[in-house]
VEXMAR-968752 format. One record per residue (C-alpha): residue in three letters; z, y, x. Coordinates in steps of 0.25 Angstrom, whole numbers, padded with zeros to 4 digits, always signed. Each point is the difference from the previous one (the first is absolute). Example, Ala and Ser with C-alpha at 12.3 -4.5 7.8 and 13.67 -1.06 7.14 Angstrom:
REM VEXMAR-968752
ala+0031-0018+0049;ser-0002+0014+0006;
REM end
This chain:
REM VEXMAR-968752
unk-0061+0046+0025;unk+0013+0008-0004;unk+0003+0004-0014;unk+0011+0010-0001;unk+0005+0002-0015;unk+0015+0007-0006;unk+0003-0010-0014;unk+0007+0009-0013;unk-0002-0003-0013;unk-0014+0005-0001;unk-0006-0004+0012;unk-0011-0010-0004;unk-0003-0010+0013;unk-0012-0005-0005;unk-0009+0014-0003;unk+0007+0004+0014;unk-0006-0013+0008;unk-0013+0001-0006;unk-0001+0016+0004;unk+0004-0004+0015;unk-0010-0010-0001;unk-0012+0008-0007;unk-0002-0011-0011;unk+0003-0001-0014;unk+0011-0005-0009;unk-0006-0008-0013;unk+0010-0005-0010;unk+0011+0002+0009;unk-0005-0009+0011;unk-0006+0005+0013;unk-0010-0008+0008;unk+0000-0001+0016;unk-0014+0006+0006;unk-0005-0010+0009;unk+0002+0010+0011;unk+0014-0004-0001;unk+0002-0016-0006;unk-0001-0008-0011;unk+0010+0002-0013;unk+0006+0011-0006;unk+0012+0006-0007;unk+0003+0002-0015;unk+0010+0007-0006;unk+0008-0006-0015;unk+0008+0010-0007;unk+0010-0012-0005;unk+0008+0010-0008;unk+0003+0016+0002;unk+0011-0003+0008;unk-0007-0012+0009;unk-0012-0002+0007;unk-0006-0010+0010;unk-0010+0004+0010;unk-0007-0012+0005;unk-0008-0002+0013;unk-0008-0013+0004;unk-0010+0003+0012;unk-0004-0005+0014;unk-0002+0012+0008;unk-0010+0003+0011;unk+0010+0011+0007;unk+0015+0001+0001;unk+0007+0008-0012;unk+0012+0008-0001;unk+0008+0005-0012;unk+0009+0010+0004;unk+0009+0003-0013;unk+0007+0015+0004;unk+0013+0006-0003;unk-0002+0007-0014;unk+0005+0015+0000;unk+0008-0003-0013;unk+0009-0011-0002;unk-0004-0010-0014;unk+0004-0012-0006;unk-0012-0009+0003;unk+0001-0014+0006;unk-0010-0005+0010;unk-0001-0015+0002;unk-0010-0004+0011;unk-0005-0015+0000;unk-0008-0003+0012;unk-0007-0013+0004;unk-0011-0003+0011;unk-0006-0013+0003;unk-0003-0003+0012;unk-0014-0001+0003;unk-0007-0013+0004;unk-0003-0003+0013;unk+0002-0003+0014;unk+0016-0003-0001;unk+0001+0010+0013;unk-0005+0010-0010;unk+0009-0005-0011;unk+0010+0001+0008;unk+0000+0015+0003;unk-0005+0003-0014;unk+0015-0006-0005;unk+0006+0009+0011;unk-0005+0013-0005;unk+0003-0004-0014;unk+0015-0005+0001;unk+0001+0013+0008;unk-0008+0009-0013;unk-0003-0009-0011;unk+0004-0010-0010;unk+0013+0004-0005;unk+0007+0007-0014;unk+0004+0016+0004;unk+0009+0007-0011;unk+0001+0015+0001;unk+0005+0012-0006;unk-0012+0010-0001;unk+0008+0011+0009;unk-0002-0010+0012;unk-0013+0000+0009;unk-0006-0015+0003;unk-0011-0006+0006;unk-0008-0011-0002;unk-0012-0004+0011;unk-0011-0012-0004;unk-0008-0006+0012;unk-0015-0002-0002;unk-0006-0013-0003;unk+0012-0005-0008;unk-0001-0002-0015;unk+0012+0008-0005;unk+0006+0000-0014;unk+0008+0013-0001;unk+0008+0003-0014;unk+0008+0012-0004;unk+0008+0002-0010;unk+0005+0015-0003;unk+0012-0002-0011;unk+0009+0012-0005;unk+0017-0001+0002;unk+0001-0001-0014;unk-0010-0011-0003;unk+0005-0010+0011;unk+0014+0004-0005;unk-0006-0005-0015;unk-0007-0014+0007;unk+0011-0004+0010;unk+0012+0001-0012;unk+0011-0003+0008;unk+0014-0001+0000;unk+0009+0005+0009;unk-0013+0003+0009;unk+0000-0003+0016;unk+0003+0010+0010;unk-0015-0001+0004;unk-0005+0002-0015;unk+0011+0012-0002;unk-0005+0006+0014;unk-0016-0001-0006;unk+0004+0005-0014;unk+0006+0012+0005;unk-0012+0013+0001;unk+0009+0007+0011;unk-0001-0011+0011;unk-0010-0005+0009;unk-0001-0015+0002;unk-0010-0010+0007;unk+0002-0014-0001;unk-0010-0012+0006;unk-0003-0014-0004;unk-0009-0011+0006;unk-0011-0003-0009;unk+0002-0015-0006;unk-0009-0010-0004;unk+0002+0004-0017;unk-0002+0015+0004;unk-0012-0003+0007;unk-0004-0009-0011;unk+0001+0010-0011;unk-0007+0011+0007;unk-0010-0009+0001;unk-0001-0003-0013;unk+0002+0018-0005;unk-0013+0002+0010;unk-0010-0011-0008;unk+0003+0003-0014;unk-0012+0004-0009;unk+0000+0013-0004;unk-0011-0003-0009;unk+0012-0009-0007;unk+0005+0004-0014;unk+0012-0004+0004;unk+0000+0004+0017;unk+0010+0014-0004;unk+0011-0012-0006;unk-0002-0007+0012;unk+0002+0012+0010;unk+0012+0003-0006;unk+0005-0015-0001;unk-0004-0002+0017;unk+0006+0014+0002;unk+0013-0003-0006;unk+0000-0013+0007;unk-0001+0005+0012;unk+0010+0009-0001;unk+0008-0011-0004;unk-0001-0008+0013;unk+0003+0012+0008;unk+0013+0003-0006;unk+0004-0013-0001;unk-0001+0000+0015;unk+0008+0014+0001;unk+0011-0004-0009;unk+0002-0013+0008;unk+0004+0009+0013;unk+0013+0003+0004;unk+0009+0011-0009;unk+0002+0009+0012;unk+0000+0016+0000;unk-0013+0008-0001;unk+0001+0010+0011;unk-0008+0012-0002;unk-0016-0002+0008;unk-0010+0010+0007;unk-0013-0001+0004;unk+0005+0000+0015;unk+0009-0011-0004;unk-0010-0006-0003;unk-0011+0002+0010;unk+0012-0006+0010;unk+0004-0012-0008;unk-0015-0004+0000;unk-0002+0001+0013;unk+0013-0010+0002;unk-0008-0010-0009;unk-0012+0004+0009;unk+0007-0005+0011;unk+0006-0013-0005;unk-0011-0004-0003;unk-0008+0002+0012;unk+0004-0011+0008;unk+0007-0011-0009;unk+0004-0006+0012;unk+0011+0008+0005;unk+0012+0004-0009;unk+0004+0014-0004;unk+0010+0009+0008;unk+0007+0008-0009;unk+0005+0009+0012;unk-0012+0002+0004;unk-0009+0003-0014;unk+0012+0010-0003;unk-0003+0007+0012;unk-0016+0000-0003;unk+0002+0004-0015;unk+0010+0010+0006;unk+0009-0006-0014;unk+0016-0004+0004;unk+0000-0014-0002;unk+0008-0001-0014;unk-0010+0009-0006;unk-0011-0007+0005;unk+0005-0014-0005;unk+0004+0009-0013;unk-0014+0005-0003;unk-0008-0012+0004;unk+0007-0009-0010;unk-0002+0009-0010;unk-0016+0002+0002;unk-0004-0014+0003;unk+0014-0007-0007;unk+0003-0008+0013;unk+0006+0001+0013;unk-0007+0003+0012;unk+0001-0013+0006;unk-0002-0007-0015;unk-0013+0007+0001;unk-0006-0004+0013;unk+0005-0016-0002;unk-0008+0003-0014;unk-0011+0005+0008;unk+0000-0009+0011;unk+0000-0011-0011;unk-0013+0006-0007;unk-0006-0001+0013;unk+0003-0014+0004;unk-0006-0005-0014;unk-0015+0009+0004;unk+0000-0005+0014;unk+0002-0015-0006;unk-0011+0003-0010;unk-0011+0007+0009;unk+0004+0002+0013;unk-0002-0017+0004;unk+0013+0001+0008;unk+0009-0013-0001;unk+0015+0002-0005;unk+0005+0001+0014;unk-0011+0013+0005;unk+0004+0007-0014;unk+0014-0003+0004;unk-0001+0005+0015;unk-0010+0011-0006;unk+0012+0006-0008;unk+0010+0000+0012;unk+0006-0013-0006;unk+0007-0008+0014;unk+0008-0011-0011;unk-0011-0005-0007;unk+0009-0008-0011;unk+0006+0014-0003;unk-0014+0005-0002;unk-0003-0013-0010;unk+0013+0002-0008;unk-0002+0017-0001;unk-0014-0004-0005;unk+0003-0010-0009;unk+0011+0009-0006;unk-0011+0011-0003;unk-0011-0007-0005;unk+0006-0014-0005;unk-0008-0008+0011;unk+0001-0002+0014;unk-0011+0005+0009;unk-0004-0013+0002;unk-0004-0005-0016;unk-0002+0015-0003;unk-0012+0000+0011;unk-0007-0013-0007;unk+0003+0006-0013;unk-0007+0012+0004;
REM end
């Protein structure tokens, strides 16, 4: 299913969603018809100026969210928390399930409203999917910086676009969690809300302000759509290394640029990226796959298998080996 919608500071989500699906919205809170899944979505208005839409649901069918270019420029902020479990199972299944999820899921997307994003959820995997929508001026007030970043001067300005990507962590999953199982029926459950909301937020700019204090280079949507293809392609097949000659000449970006840009979105280089990623992977095969240390290493492209134990063990504080009967 493909859900097309434009954001501006009157569009409601929620009512919108329930209309495409012909079902109705009962105290801010949308419930899935059968036909579709499980779950539902609900809408807390935390103040005027901040809201969270919150989506918990296993879906019977495919869903994609296509956010389009509004026609007018404004000053509202669109912070996308996106998490999917893997579905249990065969490990075979597994496997491909974490495949089309590192390449469309679990991760952090910060926007500017004047660009267009995408966000796809497989069938059959229980996603937790929050949004925040947060006026310029009310992140300005929260955030109360000094001598602000690059990256926070480039998302408090109206006039330019900006995108930035982070990889879901253990906390942030953790919390958004917790925001989708609170209690409603509460006295308290709007103080919570707000706190959860807050704290997210917290985690995510804690992780923005560690990165480096580079210049913000202006984004479009085509930028965009090529930078993630590069990520598409890194992540593909873990066991070779990029060629930045040769996803230049792909993304039809000069190489300068191209490095320029996909620090700025994903606040890594491109190789930093894929060894990150090629780690991530080494950990789920170790967990579900039943591959000893030597097949994951082999698996990943790895000829030197103590260089693969010391890159491992520099990422996840184990070597493969005690990581695998930790696991």
């Amino acid at each position: 299913m493909v859900f097309k919608f434009t954001v501006q500071p009157s569009f409601n989500f929620l009512i919108s969603f329930a209309e495409k699906l012909k079902v109705p919205v009962v105290n801010n809170r949308l419930q899935l018809p059968a036909s579709l899944g499980q779950g539902f979505v609900k809408k807390i208005d935390i103040e005027t100026d901040l809201k969270f839409v919150m989506h918990h649901y296993t879906l019977n069918q495919e869903l994609h969210l296509k956010r389009m270019e509004p026609q007018q420029k404004n000053d509202l902020i669109s912070i996308v928390f996106n998490s999917i479990e893997v579905p249990t199972g065969l490990s075979t299944v597994k496997r491909e399930a974490m495949q089309f999820i590192k390449s469309h899921g679990s991760a952090v997307q910060v926007a500017s409203s004047s660009l267009g994003t995408e966000s796809i959820f497989p069938a059959g995997s229980e996603v937790y999917f929050g949004v925040v929508g947060i006026q310029i001026s009310r992140l300005m007030s929260l955030l109360h910086l000094k001598g602000a970043s690059s990256l926070v001067e480039t998302m408090l300005s109206p006039d330019t676009p900006f995108f930035f990507h982070e990889n879901m962590t253990p906390d942030i999953h953790r919390i958004l969690r917790q925001l989708s199982e609170i209690d409603d029926q509460d006295q308290l459950s709007h103080l919570s809300y707000r706190i959860k909301t807050q704290e997210l937020l917290y985690l995510l700019f804690h992780k923005l302000l560690s990165r480096d204090d580079d210049r913000q280079s202006h984004i479009n949507k085509a930028d965009l759509e090529k930078l993630y293809a590069i990520r598409a392609t890194l992540i593909k097949d873990l066991s070779q290394p990029p060629g930045l000659g040769d996803l230049a000449k792909m993304t039809g970006l000069s190489e300068t640029k191209m490095k320029q840009l996909f620090k700025q979105v994903f606040g890594d280089s491109i190789y930093n990226y894929y060894q990150h990623a090629r780690m991530e992977e080494a950990a789920f095969l170790l967990r579900e796959s039943g591959y000893s240390v030597s097949e994951v290493g082999y698996e990943l492209g790895f000829s030197n298998l103590s260089h693969f134990s010391r890159l491992f063990e520099k990422h996840h504080g184990l070597t493969p080996k005690k990581f695998s009967v930790a696991g």
